[in-house]
N, C-alpha and C positions, 0 to 999 in steps of 0.2 A: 504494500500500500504506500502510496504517497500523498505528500499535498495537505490538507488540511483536516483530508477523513483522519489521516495518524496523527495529527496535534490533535485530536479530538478525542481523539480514542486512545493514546498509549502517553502522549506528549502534557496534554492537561491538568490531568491527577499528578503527576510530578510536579507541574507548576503552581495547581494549586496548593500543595502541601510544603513545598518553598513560602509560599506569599503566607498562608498562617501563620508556619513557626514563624515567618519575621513580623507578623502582627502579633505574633502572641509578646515575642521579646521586644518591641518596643514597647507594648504595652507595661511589660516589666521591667523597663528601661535599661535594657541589657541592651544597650544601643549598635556595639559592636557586631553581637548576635544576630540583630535585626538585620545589622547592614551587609554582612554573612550571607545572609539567607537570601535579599533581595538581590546580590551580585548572582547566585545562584539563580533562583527565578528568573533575573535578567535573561542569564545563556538560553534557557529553556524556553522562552516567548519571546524573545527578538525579531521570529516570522510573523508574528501574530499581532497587530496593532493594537489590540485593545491593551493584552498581555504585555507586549513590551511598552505601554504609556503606565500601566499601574505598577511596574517594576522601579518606573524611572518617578513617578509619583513619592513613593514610598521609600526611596531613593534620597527626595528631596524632601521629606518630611524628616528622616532623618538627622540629613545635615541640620535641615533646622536647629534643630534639636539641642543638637553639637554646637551648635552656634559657629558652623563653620561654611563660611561665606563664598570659600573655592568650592565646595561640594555644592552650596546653592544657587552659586550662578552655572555651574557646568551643568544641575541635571534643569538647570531651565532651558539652557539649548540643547539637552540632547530630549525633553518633553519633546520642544518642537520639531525636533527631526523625528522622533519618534512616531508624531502623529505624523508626519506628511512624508516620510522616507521609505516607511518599513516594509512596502510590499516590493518597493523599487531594488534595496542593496541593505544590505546588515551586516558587519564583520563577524566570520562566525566565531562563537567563543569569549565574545569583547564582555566582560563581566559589568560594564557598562557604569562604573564611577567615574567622577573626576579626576582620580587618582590615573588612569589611565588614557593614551588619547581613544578619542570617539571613535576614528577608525579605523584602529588596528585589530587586524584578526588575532584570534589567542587558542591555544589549547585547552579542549574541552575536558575537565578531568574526565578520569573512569569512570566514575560512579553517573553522572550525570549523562556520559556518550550513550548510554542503554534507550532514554528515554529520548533521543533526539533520530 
């Protein structure tokens, strides 16, 4: 299978249980954790627009948080690329902080390649 039926079916459930646990630890302001998780999620929904805007949301909710103002202007423009990019070009693998550039490809771990 390709395409959108496998992020649907095999790809999703991986992503949504990324996006939890880092809602669950922001909520427990395990901020690290959260932001962990949401780099994770990132790799996993990068094809999927909706998926990779509430990676990069969550992302920037973060920083917030952190009170750290390179993380919060970087995931405002990669929000924006995010809505109007994603179906076009994604670098696969980009764990998708500020911390790294927007469009470098990167190595997907192990654990994560199964569900992609």
């Amino acid at each position: 299978r390709g395409g959108m039926s496998r992020w649907r079916e095999v790809t999703r459930p991986a992503w949504e249980r990324e996006m939890q646990a880092g809602r669950a630890a922001h909520a427990a302001g395990d901020l690290d954790a959260a932001f962990a998780r949401f780099e994770r999620a990132h790799v996993l929904g990068q094809r999927d627009t909706r998926a990779h805007v509430a990676a990069h949301w969550w992302m920037l909710r973060v920083g917030r948080a952190r009170r750290d103002w390179r993380e919060n202007a970087g995931q405002w423009l990669r929000l924006v690329a995010a809505a109007t990019m994603t179906r076009i070009w994604v670098p696969p693998g980009n764990t998708g902080g500020a911390n790294v550039p927007a469009l470098r490809p990167m190595p997907v771990s192990e654990d994560l390649r199964q569900w992609l």
